[in-house]
N, C-alpha and C positions, 0 to 999 in steps of 0.2 A: 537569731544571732548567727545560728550556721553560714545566713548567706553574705551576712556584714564579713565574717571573717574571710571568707571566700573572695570577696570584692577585694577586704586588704593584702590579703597574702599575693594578689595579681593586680595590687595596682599599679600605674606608670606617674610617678613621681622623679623618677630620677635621671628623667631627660634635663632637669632643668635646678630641680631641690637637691641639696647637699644630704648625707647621712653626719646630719650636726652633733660634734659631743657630747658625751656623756661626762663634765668636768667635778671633781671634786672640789666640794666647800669651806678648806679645813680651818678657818678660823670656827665658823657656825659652826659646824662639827663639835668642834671643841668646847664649846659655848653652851650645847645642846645635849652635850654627853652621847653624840648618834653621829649615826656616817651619813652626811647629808649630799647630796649628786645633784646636778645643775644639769637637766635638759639645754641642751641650746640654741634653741630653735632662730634668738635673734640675730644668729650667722647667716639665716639665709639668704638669700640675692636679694629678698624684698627686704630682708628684717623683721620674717614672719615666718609663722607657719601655714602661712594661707596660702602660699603656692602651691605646698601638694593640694590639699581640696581644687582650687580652682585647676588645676593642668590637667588632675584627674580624670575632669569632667568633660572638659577641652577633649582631650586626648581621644574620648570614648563617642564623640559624637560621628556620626556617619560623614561621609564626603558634602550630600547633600548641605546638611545640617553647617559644616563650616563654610561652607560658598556663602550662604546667609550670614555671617558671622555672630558674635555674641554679643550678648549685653545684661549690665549688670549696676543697681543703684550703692553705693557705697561711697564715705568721705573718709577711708581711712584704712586699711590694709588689703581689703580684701578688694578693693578697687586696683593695686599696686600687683596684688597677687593675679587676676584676672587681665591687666594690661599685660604682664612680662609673658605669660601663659601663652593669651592669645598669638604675641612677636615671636615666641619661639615654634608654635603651629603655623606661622602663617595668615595668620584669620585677623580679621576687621573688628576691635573690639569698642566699642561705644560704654563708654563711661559715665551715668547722670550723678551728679552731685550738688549737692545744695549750694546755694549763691554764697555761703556762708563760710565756706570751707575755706580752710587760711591757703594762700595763694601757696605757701611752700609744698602741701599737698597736694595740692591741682597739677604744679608743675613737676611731682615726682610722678605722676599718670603719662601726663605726656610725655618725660622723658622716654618712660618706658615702652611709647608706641598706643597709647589709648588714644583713642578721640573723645575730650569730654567736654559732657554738656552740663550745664551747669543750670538748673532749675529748682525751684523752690524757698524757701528760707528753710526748713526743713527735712528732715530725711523720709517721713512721709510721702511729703510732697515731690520728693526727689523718685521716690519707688515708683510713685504712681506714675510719675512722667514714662519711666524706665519701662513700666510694665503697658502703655500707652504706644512706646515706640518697638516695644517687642512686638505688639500685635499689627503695627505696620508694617514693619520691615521683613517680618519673618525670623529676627535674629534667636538663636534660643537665651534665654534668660540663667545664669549662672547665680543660684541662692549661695549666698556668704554662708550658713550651714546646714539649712534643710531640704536636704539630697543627699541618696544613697552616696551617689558617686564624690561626691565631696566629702561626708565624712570617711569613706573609704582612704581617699586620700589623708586627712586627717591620723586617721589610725595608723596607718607607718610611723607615726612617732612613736606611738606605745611598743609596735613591735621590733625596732631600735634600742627601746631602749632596755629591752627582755636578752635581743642577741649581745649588748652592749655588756650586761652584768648578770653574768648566769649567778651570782649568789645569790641567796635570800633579800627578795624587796619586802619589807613589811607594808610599806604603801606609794601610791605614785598621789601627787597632789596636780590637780588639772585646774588652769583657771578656765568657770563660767561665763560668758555669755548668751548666744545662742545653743551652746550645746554641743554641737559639732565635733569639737576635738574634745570636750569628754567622751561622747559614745560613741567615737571609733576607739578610742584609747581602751575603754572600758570594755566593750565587744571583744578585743584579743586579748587582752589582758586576761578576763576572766576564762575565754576559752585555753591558754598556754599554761597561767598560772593561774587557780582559781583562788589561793589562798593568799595573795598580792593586792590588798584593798584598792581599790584608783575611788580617790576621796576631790571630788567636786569643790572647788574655794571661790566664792565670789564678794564684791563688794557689802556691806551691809543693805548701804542704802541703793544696791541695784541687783535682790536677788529674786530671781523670775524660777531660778532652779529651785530653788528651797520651796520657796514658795507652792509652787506645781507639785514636789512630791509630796506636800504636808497636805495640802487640798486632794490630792488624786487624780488629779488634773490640771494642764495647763491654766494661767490666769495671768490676766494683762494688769502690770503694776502699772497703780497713777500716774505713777512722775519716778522717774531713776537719776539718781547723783553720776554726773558725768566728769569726777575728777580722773576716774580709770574708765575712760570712755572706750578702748577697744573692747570691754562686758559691758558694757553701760545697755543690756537689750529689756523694753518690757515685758516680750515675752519671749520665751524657750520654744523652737520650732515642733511640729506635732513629731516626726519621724524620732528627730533630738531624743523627744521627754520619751516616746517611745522606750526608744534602745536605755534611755540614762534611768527610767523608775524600775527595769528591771536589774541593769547590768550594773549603775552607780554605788557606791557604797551609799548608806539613807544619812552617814554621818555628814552633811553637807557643812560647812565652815563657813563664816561670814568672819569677814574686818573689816578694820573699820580706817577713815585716811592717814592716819597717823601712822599705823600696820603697816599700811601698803610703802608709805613714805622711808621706813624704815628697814625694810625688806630691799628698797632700792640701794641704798647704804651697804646692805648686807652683802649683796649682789656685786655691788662697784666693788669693798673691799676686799674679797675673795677672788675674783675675776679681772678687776678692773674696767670690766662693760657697764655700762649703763640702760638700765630698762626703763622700757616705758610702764608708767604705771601699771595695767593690763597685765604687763610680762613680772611683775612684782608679785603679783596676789597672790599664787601657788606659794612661793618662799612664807608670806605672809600667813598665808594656813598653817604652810607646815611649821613654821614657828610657836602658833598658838599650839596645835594638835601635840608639839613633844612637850608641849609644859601640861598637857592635860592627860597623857599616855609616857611616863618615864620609863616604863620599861620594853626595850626593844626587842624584835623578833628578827627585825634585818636592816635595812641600809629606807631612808627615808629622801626619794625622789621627789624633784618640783620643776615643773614645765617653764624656762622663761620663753614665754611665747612673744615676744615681739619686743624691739628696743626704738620704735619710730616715733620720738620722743624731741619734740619743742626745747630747745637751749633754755627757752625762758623760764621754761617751768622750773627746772633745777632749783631757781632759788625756792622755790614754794616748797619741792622737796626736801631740800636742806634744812629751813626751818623748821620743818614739823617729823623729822626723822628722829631728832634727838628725845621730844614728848614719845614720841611711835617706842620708842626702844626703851620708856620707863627712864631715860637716862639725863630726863631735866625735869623740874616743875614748874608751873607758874602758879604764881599764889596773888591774888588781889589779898592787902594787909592792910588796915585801917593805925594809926600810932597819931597819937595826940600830939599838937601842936606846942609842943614845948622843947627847951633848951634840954638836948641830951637825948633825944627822943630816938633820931637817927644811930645814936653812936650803942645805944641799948638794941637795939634793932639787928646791925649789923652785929652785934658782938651775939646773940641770940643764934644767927646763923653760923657765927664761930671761921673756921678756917674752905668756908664750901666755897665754890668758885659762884659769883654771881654772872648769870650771863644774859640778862636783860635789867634794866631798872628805869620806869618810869613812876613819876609825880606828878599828883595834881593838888593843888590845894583845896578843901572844900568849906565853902563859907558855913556860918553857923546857921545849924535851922531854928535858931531861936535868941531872943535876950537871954543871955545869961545860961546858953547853950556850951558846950565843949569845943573848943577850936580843936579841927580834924585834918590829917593828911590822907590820903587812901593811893597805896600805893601799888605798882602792879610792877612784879620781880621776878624772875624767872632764877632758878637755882640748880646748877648740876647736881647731880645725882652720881652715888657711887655704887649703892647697893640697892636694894627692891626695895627695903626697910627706912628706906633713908627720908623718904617724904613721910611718912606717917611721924618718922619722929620730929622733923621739921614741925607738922602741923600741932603738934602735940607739946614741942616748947614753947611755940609761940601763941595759943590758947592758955596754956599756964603764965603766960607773963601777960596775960588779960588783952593780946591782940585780937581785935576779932580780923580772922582770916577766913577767906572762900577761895577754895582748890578751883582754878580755871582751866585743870591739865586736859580738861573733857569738855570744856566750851569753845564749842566751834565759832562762835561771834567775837568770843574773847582772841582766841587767837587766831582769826584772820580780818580783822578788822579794829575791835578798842585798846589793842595794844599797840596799836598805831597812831590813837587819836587821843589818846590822854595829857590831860593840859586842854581841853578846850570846852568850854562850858559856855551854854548860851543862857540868858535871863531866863526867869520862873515861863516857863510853856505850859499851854493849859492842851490839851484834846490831844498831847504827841503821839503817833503811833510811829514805834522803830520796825524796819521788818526789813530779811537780807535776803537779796532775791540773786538767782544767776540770770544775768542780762548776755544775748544773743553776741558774739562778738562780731558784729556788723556797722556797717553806716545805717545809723539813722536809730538802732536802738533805744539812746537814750529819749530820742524826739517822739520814737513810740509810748515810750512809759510817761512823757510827762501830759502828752496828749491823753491818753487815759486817766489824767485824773481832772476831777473837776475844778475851775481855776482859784474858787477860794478855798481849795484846801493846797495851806501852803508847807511847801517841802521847810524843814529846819533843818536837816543833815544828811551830807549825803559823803558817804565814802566807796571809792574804788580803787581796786588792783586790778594790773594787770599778771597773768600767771602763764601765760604763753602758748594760756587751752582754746577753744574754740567759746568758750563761755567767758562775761567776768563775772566777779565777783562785786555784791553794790549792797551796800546798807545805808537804809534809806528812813529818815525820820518826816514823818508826815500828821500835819496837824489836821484832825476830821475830828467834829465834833459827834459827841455820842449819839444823836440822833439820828446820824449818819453813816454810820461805823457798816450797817447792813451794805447800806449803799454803794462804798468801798471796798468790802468785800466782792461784791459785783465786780466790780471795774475791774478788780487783781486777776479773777478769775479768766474774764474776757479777755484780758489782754495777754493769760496764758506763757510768762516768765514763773517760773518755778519761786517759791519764796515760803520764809517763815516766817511767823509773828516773833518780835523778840522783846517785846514792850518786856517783860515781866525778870529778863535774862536779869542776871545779877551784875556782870559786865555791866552792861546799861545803866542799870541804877547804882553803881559805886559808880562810873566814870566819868558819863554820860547826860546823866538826866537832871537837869535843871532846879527839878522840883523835889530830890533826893535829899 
């Protein structure tokens, strides 16, 4: 640790990196019963904190070493951080980035003086190129976190934020990816203040940190959720886990999309900035951590580390910020098809503000069956208590209701398609897969499947990520079902089975 701290107290970040705010949060404060502090790393020139890492590193290299210039694989900040770096040294910086990468980020590399190559579908494939033309050109290769001298860089934030607020910090909350800006943060931190938690927060479904400390070792996850793609990493770099399994708090945090979506809201309303997912997750920790720790010891810090955030996606965050924040429900509600049925229903919810309502009709499954509506309703919310007593009038008025606040199919996908039923389907398999956002994507996936298993439903959004989002009903008979699995695999789109989701079978399935 001596020599991490050593690195940050002398590193050269501030040729280029701002000493960004330390802003207070006082609605969430207020909210939270705690004094809540907004690192603000998204002021920087890139809109990151990747600059200091990359300039650091820049900075430190010998004459030799910059006449060869740099290079570095990355679709996403720390490409933007290592382009402006290399412009203000001087130096040739080669950029590899996957074919895949939305053209607005391509062109924020070249604005800044990168030269980039664009290889792979990818980021893999993109490394490997990078790490191909490093060893031709001689350029040195810049790791997005794992190196000394980058997280050194990094760690200026923590020690910012210690000269910023000599009071009591009871904890700093850091989002995870690679690791990098927790264990520079965590290395002075622990050396300046030892009594100052720096608590690790990463996605659920993309944590490589937790994971690695609960194993004892690094581990490469299968597949990672890339809606907070700036962590979106499978694994935590060796130097990282190093510094992060002694210096991190072991308390590591997971949220989940709604959290994070909510935490942006949180963010905007206090500040008026906007984060990128990524730069959300710390607020999102710290959120959860003071409803699970009410009692404070000092002031409760959170890193927003980046705001390079897609226009489109907004709407995706909007919707799902008000479930994130416990402050709507969605209820799938089943109410017989009779005269009054609706008007019992809504008087049932009484004076709550309704802010989604769809219908579908559902035929009888039998002679002399029950004529059914099944309906999918979304409900504000005032208090914490407020949906359980929702679910709880309307089980006593003999609705059968299913809570969808926690179904990820339900709401981004069958609350969009309700009202559409196809005849009795025998062998359907539903499954929501994230498809590539590329040309040719879809002509990938339908080429992988065999031609008489035929597609019955297919839904997509666009959300303005580098992914979309696609729920896909496909008819394989059981004999075949192994066979299909193959194919999903090979063809290597991330996906879930949803055959059995509830969504599905009240909305969706034919044979329901």
């Amino acid at each position: 640790m001596q020599e991490t701290v050593r690195k940050i107290l002398t590193a050269r970040v501030y040729d280029v990196a701002i000493e960004s705010p330390l802003d207070p949060m006082p609605r969430l404060s207020a909210r939270l019963g705690a004094s809540v502090l907004l690192k603000r790393e998204d002021l920087q020139p890139v809109f990151s904190f990747k600059i200091r890492g990359a300039y650091n590193k820049i900075a430190g290299l010998p004459p030799e070493a910059l006449a060869r210039g740099v290079i570095c694989a990355s679709a996403g900040n720390h490409a933007q951080g290592v382009a402006l770096a290399a412009a203000r040294r001087g130096v040739k910086a080669t950029i590899v980035m996957p074919t895949t990468t939305p053209a607005i980020k391509v062109e924020a590399v070249r604005a800044r003086g990168g030269h980039v190559v664009l290889h792979g579908d990818a980021f893999d494939e993109a490394n490997a190129e990078a790490r191909r033309l490093e060893r031709e050109s001689g350029a040195t290769f810049i790791h997005p976190f794992d190196d000394p001298e980058v997280i050194a860089g990094q760690g200026t934030v923590g020690l910012e934020i210690l000269r910023q607020h000599s009071e009591p910090i009871e904890a700093i909350f850091v989002p995870v990816g690679g690791g990098g800006l927790a264990a520079g943060i965590a290395a002075i931190v622990r050396f300046l203040r030892p009594e100052t938690k720096v608590i690790g927060v990463e996605p659920a479904e993309a944590a490589s940190m937790q994971a690695a400390l609960a194993a004892g070792e690094r581990v490469v996850l299968n597949q990672v959720g890339l809606f907070a793609d700036g962590v979106a990493v499978r694994q935590v770099g060796a130097e990282t886990f190093r510094l992060c399994r002694d210096l991190l708090d072991p308390e590591v945090v997971t949220v989940d999309t709604d959290a994070i979506c909510a935490a942006v809201k949180d963010v905007f309303d206090d500040t008026r900035a906007i984060s990128e997912p990524a730069g959300a997750v710390a607020v999102a920790g710290l959120k959860l951590y003071a409803a699970r720790h009410p009692v404070r010891t000092g002031a409760l810090v959170a890193i927003n580390s980046g705001a390079n955030l897609n226009f489109d996606r907004l709407r995706h965050i909007a919707e799902r910020a008000e479930v994130g924040e416990g402050r709507e429900a969605l209820l799938a509600v089943t109410i017989p098809e009779r005269p009054g049925s609706y008007r019992r229903f809504i008087q049932l919810l009484g004076n709550r503000s309704v802010t989604e309502f769809n219908y579908r009709y559902a035929e009888p499954r039998g002679e002399g069956a029950p004529r059914d509506a099944h309906i999918f309703v979304g409900v504000a919310l005032k208090h914490p208590d407020e949906k359980a007593q929702i679910l709880q009038a309307l089980a006593g008025a003999d609705y059968p209701v299913v809570d969808m606040s926690d179904n990820e199919m339900a709401k981004l996908h069958a609350r969009y398609m309700v009202g559409g039923r196809a005849g009795d389907l025998r062998d359907e398999i539903v499954c929501r897969f994230q498809f590539p956002e590329r040309p040719g994507a879809l002509l990938r996936f339908l080429e992988s499947l065999r031609p008489e298993w035929n597609i019955t439903l297919f839904h997509y959004r666009n959300h303005g990520a580098d992914y979309g989002r696609v729920l896909a009903g496909i008819q394989v008979p059981e004999p075949e079902r192994a066979a299909f699995r193959e194919a999903l695999q090979a063809l290597g789109y991330p996906y879930a089975d949803e055959t059995e989701n509830p969504a599905y079978r009240l909305f969706l399935d034919a044979s329901a």
